[in-house]
N, C-alpha and C positions, 0 to 999 in steps of 0.2 A: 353457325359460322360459315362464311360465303367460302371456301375452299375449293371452289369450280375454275378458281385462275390459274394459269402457271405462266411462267417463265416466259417458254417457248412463243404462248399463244400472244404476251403484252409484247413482245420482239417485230413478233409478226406485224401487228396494228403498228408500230412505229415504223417499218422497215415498207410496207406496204402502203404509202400515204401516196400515191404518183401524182397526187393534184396540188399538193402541199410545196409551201413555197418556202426553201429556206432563209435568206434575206437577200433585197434586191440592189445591194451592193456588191453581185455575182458579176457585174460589166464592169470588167478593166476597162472599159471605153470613160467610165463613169467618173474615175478618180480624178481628182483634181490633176490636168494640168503643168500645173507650177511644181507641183510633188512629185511628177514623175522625169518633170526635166532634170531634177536633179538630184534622183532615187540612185542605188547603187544594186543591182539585183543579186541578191545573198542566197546561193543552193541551198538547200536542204535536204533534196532526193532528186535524185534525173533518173532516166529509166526510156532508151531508145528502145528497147524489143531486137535491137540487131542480135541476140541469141537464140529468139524463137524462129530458126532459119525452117524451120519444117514448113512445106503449104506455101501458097502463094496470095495476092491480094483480092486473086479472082480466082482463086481454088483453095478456100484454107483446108487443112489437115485436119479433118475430122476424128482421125485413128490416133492421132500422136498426144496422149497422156502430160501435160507437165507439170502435173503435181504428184508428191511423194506419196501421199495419201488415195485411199480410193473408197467410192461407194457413198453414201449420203451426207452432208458438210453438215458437221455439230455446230455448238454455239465458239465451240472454239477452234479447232484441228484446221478449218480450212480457213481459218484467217493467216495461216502462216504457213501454209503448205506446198507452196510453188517451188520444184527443183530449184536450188539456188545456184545450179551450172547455167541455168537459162536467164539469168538476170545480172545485173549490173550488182546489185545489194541485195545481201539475201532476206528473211522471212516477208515476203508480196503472198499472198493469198487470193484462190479463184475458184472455179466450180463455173463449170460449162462455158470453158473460154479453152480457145487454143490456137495455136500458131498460125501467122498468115502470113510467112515471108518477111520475116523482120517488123512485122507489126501484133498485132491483137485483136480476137475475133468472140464477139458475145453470142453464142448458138442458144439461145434458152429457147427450150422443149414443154418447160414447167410454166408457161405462161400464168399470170395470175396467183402463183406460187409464193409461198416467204422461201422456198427453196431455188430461188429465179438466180441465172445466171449472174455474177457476179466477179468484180476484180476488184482487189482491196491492198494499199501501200504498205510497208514495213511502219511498225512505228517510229515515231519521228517528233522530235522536241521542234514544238510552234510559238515558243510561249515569246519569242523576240517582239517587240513592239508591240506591248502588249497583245498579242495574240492576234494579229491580223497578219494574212499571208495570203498567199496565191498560189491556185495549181492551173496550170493550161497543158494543153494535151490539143492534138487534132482529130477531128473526129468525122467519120460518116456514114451513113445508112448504105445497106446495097440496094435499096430498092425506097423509093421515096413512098411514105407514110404520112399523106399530110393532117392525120388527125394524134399523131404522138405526142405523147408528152415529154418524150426527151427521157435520155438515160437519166437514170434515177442517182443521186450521190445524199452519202451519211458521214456526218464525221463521230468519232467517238474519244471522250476524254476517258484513257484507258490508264491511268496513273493507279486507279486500285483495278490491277487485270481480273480481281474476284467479282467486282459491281462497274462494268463498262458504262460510261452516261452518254447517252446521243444531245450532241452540243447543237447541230446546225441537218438541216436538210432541204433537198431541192430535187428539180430536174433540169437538165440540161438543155435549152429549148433551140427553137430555131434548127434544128438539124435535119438536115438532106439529103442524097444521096454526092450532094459534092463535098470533097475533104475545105473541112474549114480550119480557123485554130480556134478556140475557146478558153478562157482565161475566167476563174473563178476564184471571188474575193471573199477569204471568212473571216470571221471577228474573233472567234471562239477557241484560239489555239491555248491548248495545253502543254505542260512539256513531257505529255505523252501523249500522243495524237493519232490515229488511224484515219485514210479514208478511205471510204467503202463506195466503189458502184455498179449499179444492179443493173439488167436488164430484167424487166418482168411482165411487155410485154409481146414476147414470141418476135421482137422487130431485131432484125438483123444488123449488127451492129462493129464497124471496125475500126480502134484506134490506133494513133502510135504518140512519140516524141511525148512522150510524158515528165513533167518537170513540178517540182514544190520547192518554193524559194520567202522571202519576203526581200522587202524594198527598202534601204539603207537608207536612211534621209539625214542632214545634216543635224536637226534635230530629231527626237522622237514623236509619235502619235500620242496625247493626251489621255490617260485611263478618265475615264466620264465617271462620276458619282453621281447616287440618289439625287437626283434635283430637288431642289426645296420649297417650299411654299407654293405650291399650284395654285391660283385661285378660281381658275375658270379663264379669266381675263389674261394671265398671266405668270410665269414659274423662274426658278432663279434655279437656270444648269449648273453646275458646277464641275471641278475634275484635279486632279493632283498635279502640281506645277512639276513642269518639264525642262530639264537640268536646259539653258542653254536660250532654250525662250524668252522673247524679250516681250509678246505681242500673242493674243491667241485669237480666233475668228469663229464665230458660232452660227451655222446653216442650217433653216429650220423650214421643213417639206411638210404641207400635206399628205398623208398616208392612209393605209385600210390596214386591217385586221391581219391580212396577208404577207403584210412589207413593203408592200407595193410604193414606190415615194413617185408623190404628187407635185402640187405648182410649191414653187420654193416662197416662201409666206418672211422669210427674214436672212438676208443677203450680206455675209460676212461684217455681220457684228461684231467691232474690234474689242478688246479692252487688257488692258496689261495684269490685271487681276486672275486670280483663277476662281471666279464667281462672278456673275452678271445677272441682270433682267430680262426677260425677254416680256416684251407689253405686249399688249392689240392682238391677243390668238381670241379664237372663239368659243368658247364653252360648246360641250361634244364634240368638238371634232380631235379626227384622231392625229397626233403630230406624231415624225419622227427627226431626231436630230444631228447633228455631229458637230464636233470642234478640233481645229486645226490649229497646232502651233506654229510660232515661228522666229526665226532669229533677225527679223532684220532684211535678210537677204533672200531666204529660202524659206518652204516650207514642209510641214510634217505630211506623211498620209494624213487623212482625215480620221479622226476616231471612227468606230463603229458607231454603229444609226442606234440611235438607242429613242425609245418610243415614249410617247406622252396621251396616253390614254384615261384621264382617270376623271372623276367627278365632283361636283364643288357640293359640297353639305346645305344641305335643305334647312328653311330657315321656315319653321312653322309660324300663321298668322296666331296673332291673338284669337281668344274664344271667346264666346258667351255662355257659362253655365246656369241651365234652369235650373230651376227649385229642385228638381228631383236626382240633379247631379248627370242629367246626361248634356253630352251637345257634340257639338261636329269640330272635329280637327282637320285643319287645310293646310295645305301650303303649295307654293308654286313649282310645277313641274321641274325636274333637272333633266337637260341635255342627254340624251344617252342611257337613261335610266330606265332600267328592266321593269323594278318595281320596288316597291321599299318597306324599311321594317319602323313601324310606331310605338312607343314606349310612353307609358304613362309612372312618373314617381311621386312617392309622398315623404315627407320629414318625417323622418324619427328622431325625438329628442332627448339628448343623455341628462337624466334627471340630478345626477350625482359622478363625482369623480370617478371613473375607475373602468373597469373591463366591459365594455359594451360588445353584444352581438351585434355580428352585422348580419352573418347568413347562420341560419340554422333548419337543416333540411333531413328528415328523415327519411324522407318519397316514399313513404308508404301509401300517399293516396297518388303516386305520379302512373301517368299513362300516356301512350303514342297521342297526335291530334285526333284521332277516332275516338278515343277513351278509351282501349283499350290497353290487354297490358299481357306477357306472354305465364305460362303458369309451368314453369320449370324453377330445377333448383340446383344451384353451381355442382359443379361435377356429374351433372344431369344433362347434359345439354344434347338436346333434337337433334337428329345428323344431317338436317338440310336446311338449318336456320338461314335463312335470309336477313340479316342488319338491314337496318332502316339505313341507308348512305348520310342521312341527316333530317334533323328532327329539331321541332321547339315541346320540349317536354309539355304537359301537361299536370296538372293537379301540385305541383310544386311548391314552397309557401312564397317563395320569389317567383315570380312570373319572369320569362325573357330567358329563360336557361335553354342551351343551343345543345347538341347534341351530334356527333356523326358515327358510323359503326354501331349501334347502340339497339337496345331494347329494353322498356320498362316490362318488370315482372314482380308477379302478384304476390312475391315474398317481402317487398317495400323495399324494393333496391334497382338499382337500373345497373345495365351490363353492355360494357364496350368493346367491341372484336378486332382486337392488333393483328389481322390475319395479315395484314398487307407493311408489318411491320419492316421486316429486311429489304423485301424492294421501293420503298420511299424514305423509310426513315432514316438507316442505314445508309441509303444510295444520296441524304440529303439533297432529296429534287426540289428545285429552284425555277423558277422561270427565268432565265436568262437576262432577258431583257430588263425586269421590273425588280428582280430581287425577290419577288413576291413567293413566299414560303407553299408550293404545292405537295407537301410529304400529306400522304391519307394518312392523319392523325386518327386513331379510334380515342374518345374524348368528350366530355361535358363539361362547360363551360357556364359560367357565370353572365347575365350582361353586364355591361359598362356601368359600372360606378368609382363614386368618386371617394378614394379612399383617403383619411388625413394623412398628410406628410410628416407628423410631428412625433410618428409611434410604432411600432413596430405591428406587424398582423399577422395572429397567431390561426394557426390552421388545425383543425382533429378531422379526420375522416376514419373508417372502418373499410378494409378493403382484404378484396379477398382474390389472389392470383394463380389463371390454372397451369399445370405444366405438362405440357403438353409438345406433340412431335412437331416438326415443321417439315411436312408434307410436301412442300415447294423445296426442299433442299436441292440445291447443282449436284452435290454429292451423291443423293438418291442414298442416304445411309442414317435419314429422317433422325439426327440427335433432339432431345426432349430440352428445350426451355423453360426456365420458371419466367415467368412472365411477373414483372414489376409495376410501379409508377412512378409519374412524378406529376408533381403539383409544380403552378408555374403562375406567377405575375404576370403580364402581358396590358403595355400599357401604349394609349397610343399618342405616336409623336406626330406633334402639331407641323412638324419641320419637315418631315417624307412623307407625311400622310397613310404610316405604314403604323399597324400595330406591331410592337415588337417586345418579345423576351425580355425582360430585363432580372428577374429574379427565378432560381428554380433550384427545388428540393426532390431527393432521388430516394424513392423510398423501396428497401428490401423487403420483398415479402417472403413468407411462409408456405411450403409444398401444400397447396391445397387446403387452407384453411383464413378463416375471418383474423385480422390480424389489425388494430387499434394504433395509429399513428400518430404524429405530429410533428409539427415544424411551426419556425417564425425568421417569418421575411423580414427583412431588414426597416422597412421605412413602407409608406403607401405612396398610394398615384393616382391622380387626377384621370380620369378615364381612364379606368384600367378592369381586367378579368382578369380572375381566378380559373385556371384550369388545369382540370387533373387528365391524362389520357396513359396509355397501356403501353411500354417500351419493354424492353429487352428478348421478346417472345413472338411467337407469330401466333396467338392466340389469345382470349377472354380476360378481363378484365371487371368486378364486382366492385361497386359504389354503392355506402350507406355511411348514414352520421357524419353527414358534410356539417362542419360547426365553423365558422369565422369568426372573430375575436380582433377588438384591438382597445386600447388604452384612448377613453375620450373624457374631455374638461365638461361640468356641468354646465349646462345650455349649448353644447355642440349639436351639430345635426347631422345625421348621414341620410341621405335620399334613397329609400329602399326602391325594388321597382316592385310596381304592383299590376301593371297590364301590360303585355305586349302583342301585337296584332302586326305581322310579319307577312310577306308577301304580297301587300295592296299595291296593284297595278294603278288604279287611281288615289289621284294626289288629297287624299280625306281618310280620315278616320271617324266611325261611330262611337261613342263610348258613354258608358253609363258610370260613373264613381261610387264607391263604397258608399252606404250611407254614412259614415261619421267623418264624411271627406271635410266638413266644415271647419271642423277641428284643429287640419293639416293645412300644412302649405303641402300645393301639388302643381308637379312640375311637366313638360313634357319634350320629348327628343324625338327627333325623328333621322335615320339613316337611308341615304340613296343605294341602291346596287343595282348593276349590272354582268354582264358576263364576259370575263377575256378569253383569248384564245391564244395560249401560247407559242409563241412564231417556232418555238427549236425542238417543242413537244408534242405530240399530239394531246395535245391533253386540252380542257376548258376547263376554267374555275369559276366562283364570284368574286366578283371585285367590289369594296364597299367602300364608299364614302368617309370621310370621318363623322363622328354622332353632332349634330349640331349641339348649342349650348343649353344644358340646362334650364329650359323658359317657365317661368312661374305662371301659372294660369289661375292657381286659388290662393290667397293669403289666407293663412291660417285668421279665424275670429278668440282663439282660444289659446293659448299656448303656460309652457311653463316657464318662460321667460319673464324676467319680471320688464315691466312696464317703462319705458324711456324717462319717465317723468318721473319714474321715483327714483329717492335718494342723491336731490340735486348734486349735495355736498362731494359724493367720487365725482372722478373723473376718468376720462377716456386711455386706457393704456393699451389698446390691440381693439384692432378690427378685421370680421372675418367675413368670404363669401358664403353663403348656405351649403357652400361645399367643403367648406373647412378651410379652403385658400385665405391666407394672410392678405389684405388689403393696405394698400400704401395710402391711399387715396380713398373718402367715400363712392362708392359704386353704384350705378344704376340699379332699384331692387332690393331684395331684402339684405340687410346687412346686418352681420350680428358683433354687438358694441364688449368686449371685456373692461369692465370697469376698476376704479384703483383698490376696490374692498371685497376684489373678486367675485364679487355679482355681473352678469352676464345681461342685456338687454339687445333687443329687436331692433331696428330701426328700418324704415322703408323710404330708402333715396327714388324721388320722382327724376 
């Protein structure tokens, strides 16, 4: 179990980014305009320094103490520690700041430091207009630095004071030794909000007239939703209508990875709806957006930039398979794409009514992609384990199964490590921008398949949870966890292009022992995974007798997968099929990925594509379906795709026909 992290040191990497851009809707110069002729400007905090009279502008007061506290700033004590005789409002928090005559002086010593000079606000409800707001302050260098990166600033949604989230961050650029004013625009306010800024490195630094407000507009700024339907070519923004609004405007920037906004590519697109089009963008590149209400006469701030990064699904060519079952899979490159995952499936077909398997997995013969597999046994465990971060199991009887925190072992079971349970699961980390789920789940997963809708899907596993201390505790008083599961649906919408939760079962385990469970999810899902991963504990997690189960009509089909080949930088796959592939219909997917970079986090994920569609590459020569031509006398009463989907209409491909006398037959629409 990786147990080398803590707290401290993941604070650190977030708080020490000085290149990292928070977003580049930080120029009040930038805002629209028409919003600000007839903005209303609403205090939140003001804060002149006229009480730090010690020291002067050209002589600050090195000796003169203004915090209560003393000695080295915890992760808490010194966010709130500044004499509150020397301030306008009290709990402001600092650490190597001190008076300069009515203003404010950053002296850091610890350069390069997470312990670097710092001055941080009381907290303060931002959640007004939906959470955009403004701080400016004037600021200057005593000595010009012209390679700085600018005082460094963090915000934090401190609404749970136990798990602080950092929303937004930056540096302060352009700064001189001349006093200027500087005005900084977030998106991200909470109604409990801190900001934090640092000096870290060793540049001398003096502010004053410090102010936090937002900007009262006749109407409000528009909350922006999931946009829908990306195609590459084109995506439909959305946002929740705004009391008052008659008219809303949508401005769409070229951008990078960083925030950065570029040439403006769609110039206040009107429409009285709160959903539109936007056409003509260009597959990879990266877009950032915003939407602006309005009454008529006046208009809103602009919403937050919110970003358009994502990839259109790869549409693999037809094949030709030899005699011996091998041939080559193609498809045409996407925009933006890292590199991609290939999936090969075959029909399974329910020979009779009733309880059909769909997964059934012991992993006794599963192993890392090396082939190998580690040789401990639960409550055994090595004290410097290393987890694979993420893995595509091996030897498994479903190929395509995902893995992250994990290791296979030689007792036929694989093991998932929830070490990093309380600081992402717990802290529910989000990307901000994308919605995109970043919590380090420890977890194995199923791949995408396409479950019927018509039946419920029963689940058995064997699982076995350790309880153990949590080493990372703030407390330092390491209370022991039992550590649990849950199994979970996760199906993906065609609408956000987001895989998402839709069903999930919590299962209690037993202090240190194998413990036999079950559940049943309500209904199935057209692309969707099965996944189990390790919550309530900051440690280890044991998988064995993964069994899936659901209710199928004779002549149904489910698409088992049977090869998966992940990672190909180039746009082909080799593949050889089983020998009794003739048999089967066999199908094949392929998934684009890339890598984002979270604007508010430090953190990078993968970001994947949706699966293209189920494409049939073999018709079965053989099946248990009876033959279209027998039994002229029924007739047609239900048609289905090989995916179990109800069909309104005959479909390109194989179609499977439910006849009036309950006989089931094939049909293949050219």
């Amino acid at each position: 179990m990786n147990k080398t992290h803590c707290l401290t040191a993941a604070l650190a990497v977030l708080l020490a980014a000085p290149t990292a851009v928070a977003t580049q809707t930080a120029n009040a110069q930038t805002v629209q305009e028409a919003a600000k002729a007839n903005a209303q400007q609403m205090i939140i905090l003001s804060e002149d320094f006229s009480k730090m009279t010690s020291g002067s502008e050209s002589n600050p007061d090195l000796s003169f103490n203004i915090n209560t506290c003393t000695g080295m700033p915890s992760n808490d004590i010194f966010y709130s520690c500044v004499n509150p005789d020397y301030t306008q409002t009290p709990g402001w928090g600092s650490y190597q700041v001190y008076p300069a005559g009515g203003m404010i002086y950053f002296n850091n010593t610890r350069a390069d430091d997470y312990y670097a000079a710092h001055f941080n606000t009381p907290v303060f409800d931002a959640s007004a207009d939906n959470g955009i707001y403004f701080v400016s302050f004037r600021a200057r260098l005593i000595n010009n630095a012209p390679d700085y990166a600018g005082l460094g600033y963090t915000t934090q949604d401190v609404t749970d004071p136990k798990n602080p989230a950092y929303t937004e961050y930056g540096n302060v650029k352009d700064m001189t030794s001349e006093w200027k004013k500087f005005t900084l625009r977030f998106e991200q306010g909470k109604k409990a909000t801190r900001v934090i800024f640092r000096e870290e490195d060793g540049v001398k630094v003096l502010l004053d007239d410090f102010k936090v407000y937002y900007e009262k507009t006749a109407v409000g700024s528009p909350n922006v939703l999931r946009h829908l339907f990306y195609t590459g070519t084109s995506f439909r923004p959305r946002w929740n209508k705004v009391e008052g609004a008659t008219k809303y405007y949508v401005n769409v920037y070229k951008s990078d990875e960083e925030g950065n906004i570029g040439e403006q590519v769609v110039t206040d697109l009107e429409t009285t709806d709160t959903i539109c089009t936007v056409r003509n963008i260009v597959p990879g590149v990266i877009y950032r957006y915003n939407v602006t209400a309005s009454d008529g006469t006046s208009k809103s701030q602009p919403s937050r930039y919110v970003v358009l990064n994502e990839l259109q699904s790869p549409t693999p060519d037809d094949v030709e398979i030899a005699a011996d079952g091998s041939y080559t899979a193609t498809w045409e490159k996407i925009p933006n794409a890292l590199f991609y995952n290939y999936y090969v499936y075959e029909d399974r077909i329910a020979e009779n009514d009733g309880e059909f398997t769909l997964v059934d997995e012991d992993f006794n013969n599963v192993t890392d992609a090396n082939g190998s597999k580690m040789d401990w046994t639960p409550g055994n465990e090595p004290k410097n384990l290393l987890s694979q971060a993420k893995g595509y199991p091996k030897g498994t009887s479903m190929n395509g199964c995902f893995a992250t925190y994990w290791a296979p072992l030689t007792g036929g079971y694989v093991m998932v490590d929830g070490w990093n349970y309380f600081y992402d699961v717990v802290k529910n980390v989000q990307d901000a921008e994308t919605g995109e789920d970043l919590k380090r789940y420890a977890k194995i997963e199923t791949p995408v398949l396409n479950f019927s809708a018509d039946s419920s899907v029963k689940l058995k596993v064997s699982l076995w949870g350790d309880y153990a201390s949590d080493d990372l505790d703030k407390e330092h008083n390491y209370p022991e966890y039992q550590v649990n599961a849950v199994a979970a649906i996760v199906a993906f919408n065609p609408e956000t292009g987001l895989y998402e939760e839709v069903e999930r079962k919590h299962f209690e385990l037993d202090k240190k022992t194998w413990k036999n469970v079950e559940c049943e999810f309500s209904k199935g899902y057209e692309d969707a995974k099965i996944v189990i991963y390790a919550t309530d504990g900051p440690s280890v997690l044991y998988i064995d007798n993964l069994k899936v189960t659901q209710q199928l009509k004779k002549g149904d089909a489910f698409a088992t997968c049977i090869e998966c080949q992940p990672g190909l930088v180039d746009a082909k796959a080799s593949v050889t099929l089983p020998a009794d592939y003739a048999k089967k219909n066999i199908y094949q997917r392929v998934v684009a990925v890339n890598n984002h970079k979270s604007l508010f986090l430090n953190l990078e994920y993968n970001w994947y594509s949706g699966p293209s569609e189920l494409q049939l590459i073999h018709e079965a020569s053989e099946t248990a379906i009876n033959d279209a031509a027998a039994d002229a006398a029924a007739v047609e009463v239900a048609r289905y795709a090989v995916d179990g989907t109800q069909l309104a209409a005959p479909q390109k491909g194989v179609n499977i026909v439910r006849m009036s006398d309950g006989t089931a037959r094939k049909v293949v629409v050219k």
